[in-house]
Backbone atoms as SQL, in Angstrom:
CREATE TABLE atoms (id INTEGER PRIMARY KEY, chain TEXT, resi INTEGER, resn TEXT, atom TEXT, x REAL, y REAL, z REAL);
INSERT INTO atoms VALUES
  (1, 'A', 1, 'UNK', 'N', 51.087, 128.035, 95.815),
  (2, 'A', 1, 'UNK', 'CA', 50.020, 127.495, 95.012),
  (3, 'A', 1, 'UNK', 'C', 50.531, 126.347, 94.139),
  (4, 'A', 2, 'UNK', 'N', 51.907, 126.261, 93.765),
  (5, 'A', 2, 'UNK', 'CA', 52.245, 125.445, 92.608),
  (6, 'A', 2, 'UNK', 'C', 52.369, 123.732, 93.679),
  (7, 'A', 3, 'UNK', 'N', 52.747, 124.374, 94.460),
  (8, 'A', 3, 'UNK', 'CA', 53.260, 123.020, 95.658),
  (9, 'A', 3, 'UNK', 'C', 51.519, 122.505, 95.947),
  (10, 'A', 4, 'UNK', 'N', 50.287, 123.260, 96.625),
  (11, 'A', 4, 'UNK', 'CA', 48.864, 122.864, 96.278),
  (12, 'A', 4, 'UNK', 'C', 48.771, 121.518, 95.039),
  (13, 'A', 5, 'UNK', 'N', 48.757, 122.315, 93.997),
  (14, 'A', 5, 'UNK', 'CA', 48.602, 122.104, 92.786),
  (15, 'A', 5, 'UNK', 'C', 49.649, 120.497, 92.448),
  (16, 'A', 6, 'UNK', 'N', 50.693, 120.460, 92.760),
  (17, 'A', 6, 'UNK', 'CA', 51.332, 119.551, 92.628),
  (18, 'A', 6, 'UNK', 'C', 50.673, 118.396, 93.261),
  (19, 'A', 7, 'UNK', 'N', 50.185, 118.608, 94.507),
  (20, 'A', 7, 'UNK', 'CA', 50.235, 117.709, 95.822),
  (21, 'A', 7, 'UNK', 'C', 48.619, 117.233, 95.071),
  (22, 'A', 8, 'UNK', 'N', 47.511, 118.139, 94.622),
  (23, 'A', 8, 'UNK', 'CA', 46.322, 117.776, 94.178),
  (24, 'A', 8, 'UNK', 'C', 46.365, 116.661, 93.262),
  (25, 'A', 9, 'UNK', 'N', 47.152, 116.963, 91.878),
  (26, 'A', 9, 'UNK', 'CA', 47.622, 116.125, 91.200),
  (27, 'A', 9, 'UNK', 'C', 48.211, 114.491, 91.397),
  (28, 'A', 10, 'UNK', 'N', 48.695, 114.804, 92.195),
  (29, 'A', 10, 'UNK', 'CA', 49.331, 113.146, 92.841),
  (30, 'A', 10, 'UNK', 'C', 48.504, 112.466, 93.336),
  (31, 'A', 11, 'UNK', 'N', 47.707, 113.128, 94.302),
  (32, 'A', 11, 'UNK', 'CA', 46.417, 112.610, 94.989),
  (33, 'A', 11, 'UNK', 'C', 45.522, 112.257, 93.966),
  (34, 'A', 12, 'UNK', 'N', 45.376, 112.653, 93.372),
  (35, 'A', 12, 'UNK', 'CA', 44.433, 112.435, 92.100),
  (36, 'A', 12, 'UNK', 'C', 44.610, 111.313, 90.751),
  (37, 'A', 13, 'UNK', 'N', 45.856, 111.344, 90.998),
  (38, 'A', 13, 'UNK', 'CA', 46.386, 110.516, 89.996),
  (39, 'A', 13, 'UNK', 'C', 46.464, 108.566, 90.981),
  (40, 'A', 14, 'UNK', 'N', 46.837, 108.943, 92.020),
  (41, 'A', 14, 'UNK', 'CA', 46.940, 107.455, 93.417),
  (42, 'A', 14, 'UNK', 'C', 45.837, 107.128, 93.558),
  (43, 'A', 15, 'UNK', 'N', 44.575, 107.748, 92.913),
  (44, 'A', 15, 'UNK', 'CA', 42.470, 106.842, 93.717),
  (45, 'A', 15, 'UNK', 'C', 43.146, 106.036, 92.648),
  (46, 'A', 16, 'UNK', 'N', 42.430, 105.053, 92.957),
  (47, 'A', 16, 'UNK', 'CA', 41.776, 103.290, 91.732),
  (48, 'A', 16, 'UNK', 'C', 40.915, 103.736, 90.594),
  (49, 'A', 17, 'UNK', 'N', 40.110, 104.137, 91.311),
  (50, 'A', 17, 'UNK', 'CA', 38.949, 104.695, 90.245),
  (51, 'A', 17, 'UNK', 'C', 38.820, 106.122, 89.344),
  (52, 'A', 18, 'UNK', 'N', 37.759, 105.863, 89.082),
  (53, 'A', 18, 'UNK', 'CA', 37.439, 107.324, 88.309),
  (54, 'A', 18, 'UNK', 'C', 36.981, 108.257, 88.630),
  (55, 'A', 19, 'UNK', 'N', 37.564, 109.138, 88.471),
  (56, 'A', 19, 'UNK', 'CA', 37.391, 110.724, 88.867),
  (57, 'A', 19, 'UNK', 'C', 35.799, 111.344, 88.622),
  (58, 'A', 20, 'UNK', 'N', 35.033, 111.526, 88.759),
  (59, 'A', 20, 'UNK', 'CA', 33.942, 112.106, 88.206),
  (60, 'A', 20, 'UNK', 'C', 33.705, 113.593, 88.207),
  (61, 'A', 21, 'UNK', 'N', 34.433, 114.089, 89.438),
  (62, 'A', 21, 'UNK', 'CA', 33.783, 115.518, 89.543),
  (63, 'A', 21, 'UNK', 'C', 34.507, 116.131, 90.317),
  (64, 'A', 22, 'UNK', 'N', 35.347, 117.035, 90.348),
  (65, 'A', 22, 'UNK', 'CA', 35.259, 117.750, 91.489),
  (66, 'A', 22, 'UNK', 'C', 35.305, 119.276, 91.556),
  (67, 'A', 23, 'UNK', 'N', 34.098, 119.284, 93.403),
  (68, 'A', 23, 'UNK', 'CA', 33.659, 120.691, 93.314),
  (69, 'A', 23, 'UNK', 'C', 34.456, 121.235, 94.759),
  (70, 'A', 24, 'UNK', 'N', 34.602, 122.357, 93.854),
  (71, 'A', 24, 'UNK', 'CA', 35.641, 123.871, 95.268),
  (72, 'A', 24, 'UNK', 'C', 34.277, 123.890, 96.323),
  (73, 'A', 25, 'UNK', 'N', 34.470, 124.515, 97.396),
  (74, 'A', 25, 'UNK', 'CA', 33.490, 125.177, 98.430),
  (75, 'A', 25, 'UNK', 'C', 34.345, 126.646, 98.251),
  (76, 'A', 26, 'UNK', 'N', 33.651, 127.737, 97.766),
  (77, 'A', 26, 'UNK', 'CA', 34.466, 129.195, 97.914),
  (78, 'A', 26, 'UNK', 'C', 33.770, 129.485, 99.385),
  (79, 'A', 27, 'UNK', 'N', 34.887, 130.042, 100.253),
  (80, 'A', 27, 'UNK', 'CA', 34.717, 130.234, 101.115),
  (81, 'A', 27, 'UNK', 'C', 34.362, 131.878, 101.669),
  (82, 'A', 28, 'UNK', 'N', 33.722, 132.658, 101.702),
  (83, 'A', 28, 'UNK', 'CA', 33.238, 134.206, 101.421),
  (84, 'A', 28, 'UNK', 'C', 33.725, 134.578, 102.963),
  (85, 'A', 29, 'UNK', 'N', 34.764, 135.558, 103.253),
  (86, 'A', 29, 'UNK', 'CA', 35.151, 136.311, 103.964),
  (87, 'A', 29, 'UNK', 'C', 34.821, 137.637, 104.025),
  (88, 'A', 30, 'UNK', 'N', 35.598, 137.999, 103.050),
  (89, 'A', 30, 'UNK', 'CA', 35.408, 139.528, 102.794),
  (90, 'A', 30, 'UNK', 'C', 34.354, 140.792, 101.968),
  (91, 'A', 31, 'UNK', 'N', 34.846, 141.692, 101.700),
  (92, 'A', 31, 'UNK', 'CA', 33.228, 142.092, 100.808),
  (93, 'A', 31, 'UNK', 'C', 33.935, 141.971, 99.419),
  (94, 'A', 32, 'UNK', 'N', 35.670, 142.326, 99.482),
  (95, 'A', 32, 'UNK', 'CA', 35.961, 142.019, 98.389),
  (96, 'A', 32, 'UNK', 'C', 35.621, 140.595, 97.554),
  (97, 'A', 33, 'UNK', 'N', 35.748, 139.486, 98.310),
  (98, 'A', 33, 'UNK', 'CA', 35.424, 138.126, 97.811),
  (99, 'A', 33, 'UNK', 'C', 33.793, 138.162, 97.871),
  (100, 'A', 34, 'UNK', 'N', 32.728, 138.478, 98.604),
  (101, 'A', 34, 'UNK', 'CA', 31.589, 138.292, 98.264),
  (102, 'A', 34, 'UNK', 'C', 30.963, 139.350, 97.037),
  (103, 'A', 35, 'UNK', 'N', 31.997, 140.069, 96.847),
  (104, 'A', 35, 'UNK', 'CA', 31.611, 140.735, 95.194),
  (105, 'A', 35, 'UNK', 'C', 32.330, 139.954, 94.090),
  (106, 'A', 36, 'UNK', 'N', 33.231, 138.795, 94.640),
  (107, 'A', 36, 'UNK', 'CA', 33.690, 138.300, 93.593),
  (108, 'A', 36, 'UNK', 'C', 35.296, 138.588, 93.317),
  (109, 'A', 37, 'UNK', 'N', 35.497, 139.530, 93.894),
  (110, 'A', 37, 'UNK', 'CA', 37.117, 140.387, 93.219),
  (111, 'A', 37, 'UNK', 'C', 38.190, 139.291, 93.666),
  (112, 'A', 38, 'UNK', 'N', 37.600, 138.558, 95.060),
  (113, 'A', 38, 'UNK', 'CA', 38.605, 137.333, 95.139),
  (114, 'A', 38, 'UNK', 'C', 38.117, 136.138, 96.353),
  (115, 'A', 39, 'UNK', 'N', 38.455, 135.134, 95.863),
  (116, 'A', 39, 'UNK', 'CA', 37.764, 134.131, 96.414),
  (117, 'A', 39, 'UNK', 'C', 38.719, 132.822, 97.121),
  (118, 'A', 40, 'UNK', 'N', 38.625, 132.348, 97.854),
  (119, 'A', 40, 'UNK', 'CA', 39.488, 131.631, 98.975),
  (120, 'A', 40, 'UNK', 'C', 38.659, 130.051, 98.995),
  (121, 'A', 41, 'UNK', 'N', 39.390, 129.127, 98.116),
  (122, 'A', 41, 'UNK', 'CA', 38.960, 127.629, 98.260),
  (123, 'A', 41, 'UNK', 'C', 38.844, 126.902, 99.790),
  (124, 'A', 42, 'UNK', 'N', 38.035, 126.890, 100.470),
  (125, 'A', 42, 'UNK', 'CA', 37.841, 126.089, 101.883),
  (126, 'A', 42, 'UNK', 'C', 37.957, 124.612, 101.636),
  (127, 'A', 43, 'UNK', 'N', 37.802, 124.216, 100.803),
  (128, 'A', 43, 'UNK', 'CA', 37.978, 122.524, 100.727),
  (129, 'A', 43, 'UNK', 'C', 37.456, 122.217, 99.134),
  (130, 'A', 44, 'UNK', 'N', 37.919, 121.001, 98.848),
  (131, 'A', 44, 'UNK', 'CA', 37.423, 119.903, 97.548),
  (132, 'A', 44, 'UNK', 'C', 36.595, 118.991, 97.742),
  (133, 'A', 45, 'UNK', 'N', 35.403, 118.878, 97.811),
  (134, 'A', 45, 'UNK', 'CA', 34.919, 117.529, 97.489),
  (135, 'A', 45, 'UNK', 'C', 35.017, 117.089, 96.070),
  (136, 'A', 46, 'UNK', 'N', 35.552, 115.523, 96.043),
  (137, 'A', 46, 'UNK', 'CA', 36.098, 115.305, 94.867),
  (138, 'A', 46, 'UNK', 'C', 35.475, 114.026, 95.118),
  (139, 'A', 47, 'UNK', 'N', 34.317, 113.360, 93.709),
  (140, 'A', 47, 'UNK', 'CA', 33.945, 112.381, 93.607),
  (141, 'A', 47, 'UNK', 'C', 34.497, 111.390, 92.591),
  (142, 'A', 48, 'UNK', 'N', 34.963, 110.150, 93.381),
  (143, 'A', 48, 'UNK', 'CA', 35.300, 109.047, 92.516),
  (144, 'A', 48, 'UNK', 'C', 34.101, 107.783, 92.305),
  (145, 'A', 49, 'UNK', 'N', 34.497, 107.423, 91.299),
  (146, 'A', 49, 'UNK', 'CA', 33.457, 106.247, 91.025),
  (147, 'A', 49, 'UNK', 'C', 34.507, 105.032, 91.122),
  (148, 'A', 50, 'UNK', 'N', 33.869, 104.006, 91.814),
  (149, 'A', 50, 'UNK', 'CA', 34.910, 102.958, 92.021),
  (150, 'A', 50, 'UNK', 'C', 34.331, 101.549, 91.058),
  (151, 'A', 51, 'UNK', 'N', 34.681, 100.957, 90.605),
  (152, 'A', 51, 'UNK', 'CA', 33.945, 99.938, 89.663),
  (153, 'A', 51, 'UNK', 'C', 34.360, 98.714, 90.802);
């Protein structure tokens, strides 16, 4: 997770523009995760604003 987390950061920090938003997709597998107890990120859409 820390190596994720690192790699998000860099990417994030290298756009031109501005960051505006970004949203997880939780991805629901199990019954444990569709009650919530744990949840699995499928992707980022991450919106930049470019001037």
């Amino acid at each position: 997770m820390e190596k994720d987390r690192q790699r998000l950061e860099d990417f994030l920090n290298s756009l031109k523009g501005e960051v505006v938003s970004i949203i997880p997709n939780n991805k629901n597998l199990g019954l444990a995760q569709i009650y919530g107890f744990a949840r699995r990120i499928d992707f980022l859409l991450i919106v930049e604003k470019i001037l």
